[in-house]
TIDODREN-834768 format. One record per atom (N, C-alpha, C, CB): residue number from 1; residue in three letters; chain; atom name; x, y, z. Coordinates in steps of 0.1 Angstrom, whole numbers, plus 2048, in hexadecimal, padded with zeros to 3 digits. Glycine has a CB too. Layout:
<rs>
R  resi  resn  chain  name   c1   c2   c3
R   NUM   Ala      A    CA    X    Y    Z
...
</rs>
This chain:
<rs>
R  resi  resn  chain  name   c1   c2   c3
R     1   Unk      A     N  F91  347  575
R     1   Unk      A    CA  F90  355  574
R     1   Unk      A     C  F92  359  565
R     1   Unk      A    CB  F9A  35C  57D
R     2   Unk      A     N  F9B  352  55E
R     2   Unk      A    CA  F9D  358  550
R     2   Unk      A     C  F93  354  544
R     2   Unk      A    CB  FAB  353  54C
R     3   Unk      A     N  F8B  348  549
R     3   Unk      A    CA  F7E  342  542
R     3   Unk      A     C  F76  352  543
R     3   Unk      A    CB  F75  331  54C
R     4   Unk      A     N  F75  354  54D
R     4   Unk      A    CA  F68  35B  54E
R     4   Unk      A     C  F6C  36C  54A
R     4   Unk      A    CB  F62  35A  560
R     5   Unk      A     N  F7A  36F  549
R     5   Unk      A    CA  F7D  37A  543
R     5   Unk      A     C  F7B  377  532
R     5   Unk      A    CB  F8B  37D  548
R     6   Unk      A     N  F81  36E  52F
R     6   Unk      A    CA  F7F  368  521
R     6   Unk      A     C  F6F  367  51A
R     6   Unk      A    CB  F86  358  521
R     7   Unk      A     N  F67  363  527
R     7   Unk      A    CA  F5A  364  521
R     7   Unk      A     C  F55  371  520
R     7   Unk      A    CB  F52  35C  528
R     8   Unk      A     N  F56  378  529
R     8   Unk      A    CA  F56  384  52D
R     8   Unk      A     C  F58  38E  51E
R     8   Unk      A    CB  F62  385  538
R     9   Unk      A     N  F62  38A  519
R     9   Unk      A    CA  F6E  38D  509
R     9   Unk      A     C  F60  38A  4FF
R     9   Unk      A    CB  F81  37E  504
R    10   Unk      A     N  F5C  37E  4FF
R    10   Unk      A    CA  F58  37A  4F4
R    10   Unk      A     C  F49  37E  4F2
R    10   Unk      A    CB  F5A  36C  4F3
R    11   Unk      A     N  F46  37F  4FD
R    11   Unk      A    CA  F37  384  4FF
R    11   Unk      A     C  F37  396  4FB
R    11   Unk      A    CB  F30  380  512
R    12   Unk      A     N  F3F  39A  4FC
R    12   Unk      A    CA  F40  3AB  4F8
R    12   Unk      A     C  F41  3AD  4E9
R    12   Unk      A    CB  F4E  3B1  4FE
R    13   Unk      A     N  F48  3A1  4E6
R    13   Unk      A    CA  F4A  3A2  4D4
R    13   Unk      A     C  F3E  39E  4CF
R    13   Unk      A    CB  F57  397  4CD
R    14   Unk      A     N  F35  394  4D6
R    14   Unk      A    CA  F2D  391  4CF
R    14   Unk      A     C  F22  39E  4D3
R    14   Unk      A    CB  F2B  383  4D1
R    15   Unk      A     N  F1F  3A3  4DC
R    15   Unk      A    CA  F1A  3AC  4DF
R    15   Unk      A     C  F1D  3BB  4D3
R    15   Unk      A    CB  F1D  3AC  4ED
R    16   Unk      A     N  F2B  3B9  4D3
R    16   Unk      A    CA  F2E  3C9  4C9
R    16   Unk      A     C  F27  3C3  4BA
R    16   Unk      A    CB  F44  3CF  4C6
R    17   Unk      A     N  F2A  3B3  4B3
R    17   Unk      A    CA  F28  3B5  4AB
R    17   Unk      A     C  F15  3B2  4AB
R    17   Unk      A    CB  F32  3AF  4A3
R    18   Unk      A     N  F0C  3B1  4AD
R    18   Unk      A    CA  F06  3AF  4B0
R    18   Unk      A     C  EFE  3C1  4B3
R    18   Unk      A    CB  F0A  3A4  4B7
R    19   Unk      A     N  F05  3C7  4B8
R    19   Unk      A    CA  F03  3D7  4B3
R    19   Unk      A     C  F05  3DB  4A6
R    19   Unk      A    CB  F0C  3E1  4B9
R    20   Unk      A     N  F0F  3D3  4A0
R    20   Unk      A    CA  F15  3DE  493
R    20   Unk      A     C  F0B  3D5  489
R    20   Unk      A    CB  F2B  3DF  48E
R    21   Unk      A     N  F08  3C8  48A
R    21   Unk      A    CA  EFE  3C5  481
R    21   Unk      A     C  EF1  3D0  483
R    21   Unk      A    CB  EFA  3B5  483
R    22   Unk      A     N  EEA  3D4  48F
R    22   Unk      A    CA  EDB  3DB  493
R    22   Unk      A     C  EE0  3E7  487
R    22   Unk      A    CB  ED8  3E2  4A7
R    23   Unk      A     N  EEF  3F0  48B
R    23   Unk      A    CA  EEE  3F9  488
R    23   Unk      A     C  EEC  3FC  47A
R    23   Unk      A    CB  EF7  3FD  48D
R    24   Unk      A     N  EF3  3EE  472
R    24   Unk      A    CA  EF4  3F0  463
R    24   Unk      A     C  EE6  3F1  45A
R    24   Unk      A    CB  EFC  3E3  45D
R    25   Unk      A     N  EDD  3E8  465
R    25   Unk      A    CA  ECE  3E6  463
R    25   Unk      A     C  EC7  3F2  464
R    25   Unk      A    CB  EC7  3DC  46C
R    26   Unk      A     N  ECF  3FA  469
R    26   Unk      A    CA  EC8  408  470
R    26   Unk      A     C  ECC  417  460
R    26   Unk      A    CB  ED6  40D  486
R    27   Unk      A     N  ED3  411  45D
R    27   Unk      A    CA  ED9  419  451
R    27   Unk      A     C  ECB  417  442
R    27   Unk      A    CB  EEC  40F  44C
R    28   Unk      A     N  ECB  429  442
R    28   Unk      A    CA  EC4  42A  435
R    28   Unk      A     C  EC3  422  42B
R    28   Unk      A    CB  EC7  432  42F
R    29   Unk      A     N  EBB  419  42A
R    29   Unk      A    CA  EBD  40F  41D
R    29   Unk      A     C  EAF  40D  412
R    29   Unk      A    CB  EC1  3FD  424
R    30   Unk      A     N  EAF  415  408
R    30   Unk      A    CA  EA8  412  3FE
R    30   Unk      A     C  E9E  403  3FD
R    30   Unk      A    CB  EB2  412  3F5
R    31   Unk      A     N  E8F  3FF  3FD
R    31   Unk      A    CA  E8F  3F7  3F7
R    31   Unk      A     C  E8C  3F1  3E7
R    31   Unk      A    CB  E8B  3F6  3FD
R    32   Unk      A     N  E91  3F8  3E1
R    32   Unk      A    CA  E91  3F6  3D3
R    32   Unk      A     C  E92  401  3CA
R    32   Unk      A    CB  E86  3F0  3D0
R    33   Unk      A     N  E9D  3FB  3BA
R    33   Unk      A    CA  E9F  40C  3B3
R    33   Unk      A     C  E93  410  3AC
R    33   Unk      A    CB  EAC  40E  3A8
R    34   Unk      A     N  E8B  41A  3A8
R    34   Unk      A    CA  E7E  41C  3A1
R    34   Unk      A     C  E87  41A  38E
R    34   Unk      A    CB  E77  430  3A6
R    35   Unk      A     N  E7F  41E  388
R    35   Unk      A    CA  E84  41B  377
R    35   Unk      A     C  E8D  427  376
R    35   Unk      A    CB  E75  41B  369
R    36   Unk      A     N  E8E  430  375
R    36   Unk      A    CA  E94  43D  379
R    36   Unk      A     C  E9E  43A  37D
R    36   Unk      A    CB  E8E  445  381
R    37   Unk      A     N  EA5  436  389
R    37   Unk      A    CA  EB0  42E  393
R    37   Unk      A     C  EAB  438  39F
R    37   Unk      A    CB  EC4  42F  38D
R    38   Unk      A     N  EA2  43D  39F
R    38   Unk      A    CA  E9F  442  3AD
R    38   Unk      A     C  E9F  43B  3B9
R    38   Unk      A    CB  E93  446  3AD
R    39   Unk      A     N  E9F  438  3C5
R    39   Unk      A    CA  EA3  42E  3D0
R    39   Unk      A     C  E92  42F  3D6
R    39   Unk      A    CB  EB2  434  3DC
R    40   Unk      A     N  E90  425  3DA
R    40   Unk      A    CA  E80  425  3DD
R    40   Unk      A     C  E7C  424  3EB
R    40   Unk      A    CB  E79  419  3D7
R    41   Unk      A     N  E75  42B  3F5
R    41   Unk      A    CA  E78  429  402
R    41   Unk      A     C  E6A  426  406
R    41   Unk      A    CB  E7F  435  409
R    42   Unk      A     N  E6B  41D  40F
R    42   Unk      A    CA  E55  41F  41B
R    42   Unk      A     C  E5A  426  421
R    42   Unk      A    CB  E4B  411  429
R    43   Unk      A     N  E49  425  423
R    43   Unk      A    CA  E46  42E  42E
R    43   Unk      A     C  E4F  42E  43B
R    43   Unk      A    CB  E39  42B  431
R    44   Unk      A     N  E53  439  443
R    44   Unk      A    CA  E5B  438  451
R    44   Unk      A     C  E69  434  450
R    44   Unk      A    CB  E53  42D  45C
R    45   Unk      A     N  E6E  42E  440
R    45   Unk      A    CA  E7B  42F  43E
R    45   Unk      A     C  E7E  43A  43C
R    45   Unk      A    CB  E80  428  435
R    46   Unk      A     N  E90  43C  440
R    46   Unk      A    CA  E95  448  442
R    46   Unk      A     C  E9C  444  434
R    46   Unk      A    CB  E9E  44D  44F
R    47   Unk      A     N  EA1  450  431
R    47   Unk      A    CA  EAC  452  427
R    47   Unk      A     C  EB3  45D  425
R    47   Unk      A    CB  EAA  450  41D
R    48   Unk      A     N  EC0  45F  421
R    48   Unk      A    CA  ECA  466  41F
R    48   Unk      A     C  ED1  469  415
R    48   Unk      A    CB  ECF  463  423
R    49   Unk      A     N  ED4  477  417
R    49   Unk      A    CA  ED7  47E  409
R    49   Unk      A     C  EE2  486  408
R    49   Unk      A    CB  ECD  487  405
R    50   Unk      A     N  EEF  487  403
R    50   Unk      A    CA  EFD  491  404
R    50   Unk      A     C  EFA  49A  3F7
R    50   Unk      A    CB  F0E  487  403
R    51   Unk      A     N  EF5  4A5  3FA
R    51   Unk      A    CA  EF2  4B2  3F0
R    51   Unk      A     C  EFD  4B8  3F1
R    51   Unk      A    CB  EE4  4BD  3F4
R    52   Unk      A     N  F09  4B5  3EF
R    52   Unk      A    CA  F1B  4BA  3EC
R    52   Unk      A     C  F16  4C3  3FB
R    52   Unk      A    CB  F22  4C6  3D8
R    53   Unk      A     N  F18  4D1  3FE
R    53   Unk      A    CA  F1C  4D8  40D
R    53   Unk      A     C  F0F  4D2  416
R    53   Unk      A    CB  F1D  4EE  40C
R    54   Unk      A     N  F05  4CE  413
R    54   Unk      A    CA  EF9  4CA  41A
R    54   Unk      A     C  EF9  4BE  41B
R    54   Unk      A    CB  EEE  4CD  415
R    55   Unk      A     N  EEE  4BA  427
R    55   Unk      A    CA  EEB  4A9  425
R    55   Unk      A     C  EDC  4A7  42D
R    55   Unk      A    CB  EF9  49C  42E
R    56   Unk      A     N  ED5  49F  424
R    56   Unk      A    CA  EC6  49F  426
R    56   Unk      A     C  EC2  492  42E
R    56   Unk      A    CB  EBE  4A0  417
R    57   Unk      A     N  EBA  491  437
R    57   Unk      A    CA  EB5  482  43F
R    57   Unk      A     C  EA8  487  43D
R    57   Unk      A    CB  EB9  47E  450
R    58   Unk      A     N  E9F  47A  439
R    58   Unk      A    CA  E90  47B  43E
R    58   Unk      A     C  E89  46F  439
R    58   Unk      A    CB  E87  489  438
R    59   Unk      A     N  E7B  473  43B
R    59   Unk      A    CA  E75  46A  43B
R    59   Unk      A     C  E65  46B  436
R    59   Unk      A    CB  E77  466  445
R    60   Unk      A     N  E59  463  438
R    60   Unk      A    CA  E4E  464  433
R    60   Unk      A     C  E49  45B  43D
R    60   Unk      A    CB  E4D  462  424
R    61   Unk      A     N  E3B  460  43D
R    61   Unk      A    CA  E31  455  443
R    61   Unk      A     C  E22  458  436
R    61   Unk      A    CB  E2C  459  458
R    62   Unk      A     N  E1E  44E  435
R    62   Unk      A    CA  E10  44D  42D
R    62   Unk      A     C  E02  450  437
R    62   Unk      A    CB  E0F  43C  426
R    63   Unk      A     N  E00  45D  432
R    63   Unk      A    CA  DF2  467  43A
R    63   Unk      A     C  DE9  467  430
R    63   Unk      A    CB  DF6  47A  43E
R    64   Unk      A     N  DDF  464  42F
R    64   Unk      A    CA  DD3  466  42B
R    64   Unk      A     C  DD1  468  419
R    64   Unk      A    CB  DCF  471  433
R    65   Unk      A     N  DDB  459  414
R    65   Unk      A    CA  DDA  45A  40C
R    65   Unk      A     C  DEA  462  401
R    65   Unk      A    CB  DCF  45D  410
R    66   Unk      A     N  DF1  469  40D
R    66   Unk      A    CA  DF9  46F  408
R    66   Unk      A     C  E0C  470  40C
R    66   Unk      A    CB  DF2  479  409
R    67   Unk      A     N  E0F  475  408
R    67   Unk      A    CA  E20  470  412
R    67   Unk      A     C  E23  47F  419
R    67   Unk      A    CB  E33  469  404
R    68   Unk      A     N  E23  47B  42A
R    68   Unk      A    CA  E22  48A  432
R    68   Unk      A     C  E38  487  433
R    68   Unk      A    CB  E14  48A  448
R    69   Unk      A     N  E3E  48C  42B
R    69   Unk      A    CA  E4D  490  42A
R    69   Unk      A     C  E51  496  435
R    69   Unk      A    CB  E52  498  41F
R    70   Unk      A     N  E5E  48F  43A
R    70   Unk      A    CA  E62  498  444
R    70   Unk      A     C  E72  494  43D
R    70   Unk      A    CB  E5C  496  455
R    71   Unk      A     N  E7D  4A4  43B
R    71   Unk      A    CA  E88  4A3  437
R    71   Unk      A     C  E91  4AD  444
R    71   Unk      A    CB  E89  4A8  427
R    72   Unk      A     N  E9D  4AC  448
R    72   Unk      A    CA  EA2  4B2  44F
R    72   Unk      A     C  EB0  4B7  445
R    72   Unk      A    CB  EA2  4AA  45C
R    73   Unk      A     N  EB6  4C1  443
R    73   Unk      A    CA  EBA  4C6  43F
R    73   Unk      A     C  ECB  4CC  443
R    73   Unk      A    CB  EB1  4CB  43D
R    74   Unk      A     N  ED6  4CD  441
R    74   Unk      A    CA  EE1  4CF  44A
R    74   Unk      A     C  EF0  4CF  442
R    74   Unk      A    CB  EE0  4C2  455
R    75   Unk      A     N  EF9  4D8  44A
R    75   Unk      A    CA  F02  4DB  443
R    75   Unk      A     C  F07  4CD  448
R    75   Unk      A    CB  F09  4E9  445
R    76   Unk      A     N  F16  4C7  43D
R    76   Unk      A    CA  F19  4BD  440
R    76   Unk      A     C  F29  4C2  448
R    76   Unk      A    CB  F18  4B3  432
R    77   Unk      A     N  F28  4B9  454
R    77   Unk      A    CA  F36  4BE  45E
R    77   Unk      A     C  F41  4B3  45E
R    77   Unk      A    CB  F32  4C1  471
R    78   Unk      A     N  F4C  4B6  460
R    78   Unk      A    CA  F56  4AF  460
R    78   Unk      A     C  F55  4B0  471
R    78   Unk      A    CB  F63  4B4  457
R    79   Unk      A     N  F56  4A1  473
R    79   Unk      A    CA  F55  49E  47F
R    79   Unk      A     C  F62  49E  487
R    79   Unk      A    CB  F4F  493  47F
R    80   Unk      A     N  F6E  4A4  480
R    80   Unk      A    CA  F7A  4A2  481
R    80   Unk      A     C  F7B  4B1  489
R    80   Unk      A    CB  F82  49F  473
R    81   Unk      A     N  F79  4BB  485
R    81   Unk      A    CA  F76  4C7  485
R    81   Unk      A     C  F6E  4CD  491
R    81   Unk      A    CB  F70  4C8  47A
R    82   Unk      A     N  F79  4D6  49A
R    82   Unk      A    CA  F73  4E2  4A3
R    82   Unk      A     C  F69  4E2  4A4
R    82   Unk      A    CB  F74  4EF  4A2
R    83   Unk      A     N  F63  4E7  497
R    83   Unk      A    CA  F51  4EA  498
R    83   Unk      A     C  F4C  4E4  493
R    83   Unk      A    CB  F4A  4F5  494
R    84   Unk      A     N  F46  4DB  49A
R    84   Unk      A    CA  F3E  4D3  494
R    84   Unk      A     C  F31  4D7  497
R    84   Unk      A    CB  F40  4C8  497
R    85   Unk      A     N  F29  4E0  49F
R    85   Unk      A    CA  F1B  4E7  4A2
R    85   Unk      A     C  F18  4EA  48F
R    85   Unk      A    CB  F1C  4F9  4AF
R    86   Unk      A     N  F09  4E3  48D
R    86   Unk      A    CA  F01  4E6  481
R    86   Unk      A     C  EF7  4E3  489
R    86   Unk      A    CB  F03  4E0  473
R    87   Unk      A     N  EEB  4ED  481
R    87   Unk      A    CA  EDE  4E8  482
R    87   Unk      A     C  EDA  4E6  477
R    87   Unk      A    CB  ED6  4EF  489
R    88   Unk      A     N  ECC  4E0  47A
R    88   Unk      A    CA  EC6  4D9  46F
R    88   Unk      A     C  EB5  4E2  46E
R    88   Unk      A    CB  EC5  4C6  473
R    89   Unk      A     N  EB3  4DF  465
R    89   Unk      A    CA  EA5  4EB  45C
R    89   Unk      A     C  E9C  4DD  459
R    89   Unk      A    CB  EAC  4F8  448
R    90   Unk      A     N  E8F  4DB  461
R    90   Unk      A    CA  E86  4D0  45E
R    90   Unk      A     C  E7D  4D9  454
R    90   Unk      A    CB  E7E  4C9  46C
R    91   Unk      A     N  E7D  4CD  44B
R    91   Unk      A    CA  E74  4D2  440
R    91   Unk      A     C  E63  4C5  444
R    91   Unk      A    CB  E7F  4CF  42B
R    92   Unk      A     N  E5C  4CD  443
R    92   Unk      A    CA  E4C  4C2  442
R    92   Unk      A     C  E46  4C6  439
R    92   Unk      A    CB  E41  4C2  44E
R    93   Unk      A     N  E40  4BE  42E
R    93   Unk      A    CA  E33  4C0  424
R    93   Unk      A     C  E2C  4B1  41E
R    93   Unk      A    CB  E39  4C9  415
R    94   Unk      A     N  E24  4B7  41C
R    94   Unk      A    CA  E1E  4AB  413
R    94   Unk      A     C  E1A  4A7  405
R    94   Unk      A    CB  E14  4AA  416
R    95   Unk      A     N  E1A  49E  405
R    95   Unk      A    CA  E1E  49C  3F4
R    95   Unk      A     C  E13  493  3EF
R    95   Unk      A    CB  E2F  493  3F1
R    96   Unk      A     N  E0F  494  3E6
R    96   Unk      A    CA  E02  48F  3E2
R    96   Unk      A     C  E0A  481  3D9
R    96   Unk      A    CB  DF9  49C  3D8
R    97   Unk      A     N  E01  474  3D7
R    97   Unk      A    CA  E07  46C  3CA
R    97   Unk      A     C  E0A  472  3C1
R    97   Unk      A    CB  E01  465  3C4
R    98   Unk      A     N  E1D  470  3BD
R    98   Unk      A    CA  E1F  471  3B4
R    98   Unk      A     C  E28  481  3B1
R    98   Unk      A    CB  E13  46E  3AF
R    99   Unk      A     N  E24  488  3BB
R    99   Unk      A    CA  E2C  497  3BA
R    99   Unk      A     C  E30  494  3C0
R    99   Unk      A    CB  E29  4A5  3BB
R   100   Unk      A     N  E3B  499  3BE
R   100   Unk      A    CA  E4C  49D  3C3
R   100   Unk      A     C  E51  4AF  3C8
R   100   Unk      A    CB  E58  499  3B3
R   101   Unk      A     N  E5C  4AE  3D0
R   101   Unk      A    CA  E65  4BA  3D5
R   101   Unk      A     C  E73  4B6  3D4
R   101   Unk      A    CB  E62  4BD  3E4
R   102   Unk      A     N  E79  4C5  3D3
R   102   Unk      A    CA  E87  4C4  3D1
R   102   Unk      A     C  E8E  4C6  3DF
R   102   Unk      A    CB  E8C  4D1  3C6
R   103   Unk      A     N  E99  4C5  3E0
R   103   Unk      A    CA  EA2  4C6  3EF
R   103   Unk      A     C  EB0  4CA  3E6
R   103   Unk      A    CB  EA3  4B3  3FA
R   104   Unk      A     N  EB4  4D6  3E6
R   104   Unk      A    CA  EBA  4DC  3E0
R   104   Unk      A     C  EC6  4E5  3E8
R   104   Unk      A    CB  EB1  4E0  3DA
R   105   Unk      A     N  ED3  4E5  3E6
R   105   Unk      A    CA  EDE  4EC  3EA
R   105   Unk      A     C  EE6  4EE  3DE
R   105   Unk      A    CB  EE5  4E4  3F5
R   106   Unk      A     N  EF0  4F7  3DF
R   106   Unk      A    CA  EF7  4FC  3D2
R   106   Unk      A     C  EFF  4F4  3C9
R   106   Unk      A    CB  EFF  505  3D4
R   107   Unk      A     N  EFF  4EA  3CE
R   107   Unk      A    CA  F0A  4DC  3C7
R   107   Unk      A     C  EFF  4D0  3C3
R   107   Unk      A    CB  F17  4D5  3D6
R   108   Unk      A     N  EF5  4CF  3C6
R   108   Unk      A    CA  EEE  4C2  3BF
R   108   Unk      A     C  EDF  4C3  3C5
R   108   Unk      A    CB  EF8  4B1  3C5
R   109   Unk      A     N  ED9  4BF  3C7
R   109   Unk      A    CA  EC7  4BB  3CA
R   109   Unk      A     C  EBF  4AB  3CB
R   109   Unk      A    CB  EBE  4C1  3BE
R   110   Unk      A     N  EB9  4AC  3D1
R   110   Unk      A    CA  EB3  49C  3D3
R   110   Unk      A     C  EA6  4A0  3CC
R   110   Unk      A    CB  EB0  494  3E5
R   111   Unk      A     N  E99  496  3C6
R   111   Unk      A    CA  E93  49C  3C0
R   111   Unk      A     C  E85  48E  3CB
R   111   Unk      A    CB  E98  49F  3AD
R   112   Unk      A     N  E7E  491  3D3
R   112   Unk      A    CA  E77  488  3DC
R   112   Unk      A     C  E68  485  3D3
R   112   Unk      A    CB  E74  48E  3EC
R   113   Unk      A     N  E61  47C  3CC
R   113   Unk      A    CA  E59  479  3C9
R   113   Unk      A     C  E4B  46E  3D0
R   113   Unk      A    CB  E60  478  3C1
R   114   Unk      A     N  E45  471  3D5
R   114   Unk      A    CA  E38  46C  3DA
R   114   Unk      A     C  E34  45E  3D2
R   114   Unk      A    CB  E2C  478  3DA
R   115   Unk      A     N  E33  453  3D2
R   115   Unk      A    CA  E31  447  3CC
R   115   Unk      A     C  E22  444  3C7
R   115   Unk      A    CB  E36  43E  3D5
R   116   Unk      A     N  E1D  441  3BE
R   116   Unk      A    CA  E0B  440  3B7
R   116   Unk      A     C  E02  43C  3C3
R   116   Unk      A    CB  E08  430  3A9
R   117   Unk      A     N  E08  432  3CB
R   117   Unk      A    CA  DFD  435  3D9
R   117   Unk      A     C  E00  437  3E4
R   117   Unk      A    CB  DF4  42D  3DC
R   118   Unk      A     N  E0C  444  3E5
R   118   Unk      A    CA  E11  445  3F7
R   118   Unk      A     C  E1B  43D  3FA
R   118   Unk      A    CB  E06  443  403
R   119   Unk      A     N  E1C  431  3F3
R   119   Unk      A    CA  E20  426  3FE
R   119   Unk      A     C  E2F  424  3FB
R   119   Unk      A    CB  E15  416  3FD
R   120   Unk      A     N  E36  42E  3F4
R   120   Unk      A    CA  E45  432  3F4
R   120   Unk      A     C  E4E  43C  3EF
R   120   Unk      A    CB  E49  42A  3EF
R   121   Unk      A     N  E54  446  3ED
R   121   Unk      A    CA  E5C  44D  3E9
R   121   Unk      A     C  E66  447  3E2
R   121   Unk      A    CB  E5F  453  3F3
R   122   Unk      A     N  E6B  44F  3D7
R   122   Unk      A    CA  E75  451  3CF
R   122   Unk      A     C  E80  459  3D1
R   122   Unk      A    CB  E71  454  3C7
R   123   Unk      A     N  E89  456  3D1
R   123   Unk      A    CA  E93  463  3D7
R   123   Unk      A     C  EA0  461  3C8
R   123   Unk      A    CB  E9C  45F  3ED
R   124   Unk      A     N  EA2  46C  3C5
R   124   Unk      A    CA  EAD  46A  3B9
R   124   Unk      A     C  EB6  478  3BC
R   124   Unk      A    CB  EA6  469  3A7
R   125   Unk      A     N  EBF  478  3BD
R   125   Unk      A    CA  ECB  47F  3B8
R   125   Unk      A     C  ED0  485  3B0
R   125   Unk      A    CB  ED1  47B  3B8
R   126   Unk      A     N  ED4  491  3AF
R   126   Unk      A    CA  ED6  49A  3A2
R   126   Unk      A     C  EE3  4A3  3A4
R   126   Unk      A    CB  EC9  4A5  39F
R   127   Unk      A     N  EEC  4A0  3A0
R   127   Unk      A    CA  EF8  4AE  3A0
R   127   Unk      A     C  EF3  4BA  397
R   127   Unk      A    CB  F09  4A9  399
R   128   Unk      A     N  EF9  4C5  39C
R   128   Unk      A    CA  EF2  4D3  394
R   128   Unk      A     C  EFF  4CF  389
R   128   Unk      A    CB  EF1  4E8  39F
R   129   Unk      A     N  EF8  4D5  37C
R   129   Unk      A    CA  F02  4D5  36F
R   129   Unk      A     C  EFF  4E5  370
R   129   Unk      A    CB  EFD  4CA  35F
R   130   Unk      A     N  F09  4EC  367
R   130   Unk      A    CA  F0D  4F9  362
R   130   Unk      A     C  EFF  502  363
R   130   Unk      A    CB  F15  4F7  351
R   131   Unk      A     N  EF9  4FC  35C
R   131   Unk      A    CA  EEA  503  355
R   131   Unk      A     C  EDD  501  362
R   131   Unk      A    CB  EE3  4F7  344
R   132   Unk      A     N  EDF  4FA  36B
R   132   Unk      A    CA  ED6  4FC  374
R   132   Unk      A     C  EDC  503  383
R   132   Unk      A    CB  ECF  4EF  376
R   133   Unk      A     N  ED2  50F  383
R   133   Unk      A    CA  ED4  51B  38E
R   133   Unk      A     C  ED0  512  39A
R   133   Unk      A    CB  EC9  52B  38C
R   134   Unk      A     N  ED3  518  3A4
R   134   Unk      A    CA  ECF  518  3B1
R   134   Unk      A     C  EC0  51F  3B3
R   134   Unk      A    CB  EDB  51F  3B8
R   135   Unk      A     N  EB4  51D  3B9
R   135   Unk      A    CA  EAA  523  3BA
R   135   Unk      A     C  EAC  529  3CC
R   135   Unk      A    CB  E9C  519  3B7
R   136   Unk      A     N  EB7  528  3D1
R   136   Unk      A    CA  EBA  530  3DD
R   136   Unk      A     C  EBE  53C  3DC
R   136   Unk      A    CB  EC3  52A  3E5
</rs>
């Protein structure tokens, strides 16, 4: 009886870690930095963005030549915290090689750039300094 509780034990650990490896694989990960230090993403990779009170997730797929963006947009919650109800504001457009869009909140901006042939995004990070306004 205690063999089979014990196996019981060991097969769960191997099972949790065996989750927490999927999960880590599941995490936004860059494949490579552009010259710039921009983070470089494919197509259908997600990525992630902390714009100081905001925080951005999205992604791209390669459409006809072009990168069809999809960003979701969202106040950032402390999960510790009563309220934790936010919604999120989906942004969709399309971006031709090579043009870019801003993702912008009052504390910093991501700046998303379309790669020479679709086939990856740039994403770079910017804190606002003194001299640059908010366009909200």
């Amino acid at each position: 009886m205690n063999k089979s509780i014990a196996a019981l034990g060991i097969a769960a650990v191997l099972f949790a870690a065996v989750g927490l490896s999927e999960a880590r694989q599941m995490l936004p990960q860059s494949v490579a930095k552009g010259p710039s230090g921009a983070e470089l993403y494919r197509a259908n990779q997600a990525f992630s963005v902390k714009l100081g009170s905001k925080h951005a997730v999205g992604y791209f797929a390669a459409e006809r030549g072009a990168c069809a963006l999809t960003v979701m947009l969202a106040e950032n919650v402390d999960p510790d915290s009563q309220d934790r109800m936010s919604s999120a504001a989906r942004i969709r457009t399309m971006l031709a090689p090579q043009d870019k869009t801003e993702v912008e909140s009052e504390e910093a901006f991501a700046t998303i750039t379309c790669g020479a042939t679709a086939e990856t995004v740039a994403v770079s990070m910017h804190t606002k300094g003194p001299g640059r306004q908010s366009g909200l």
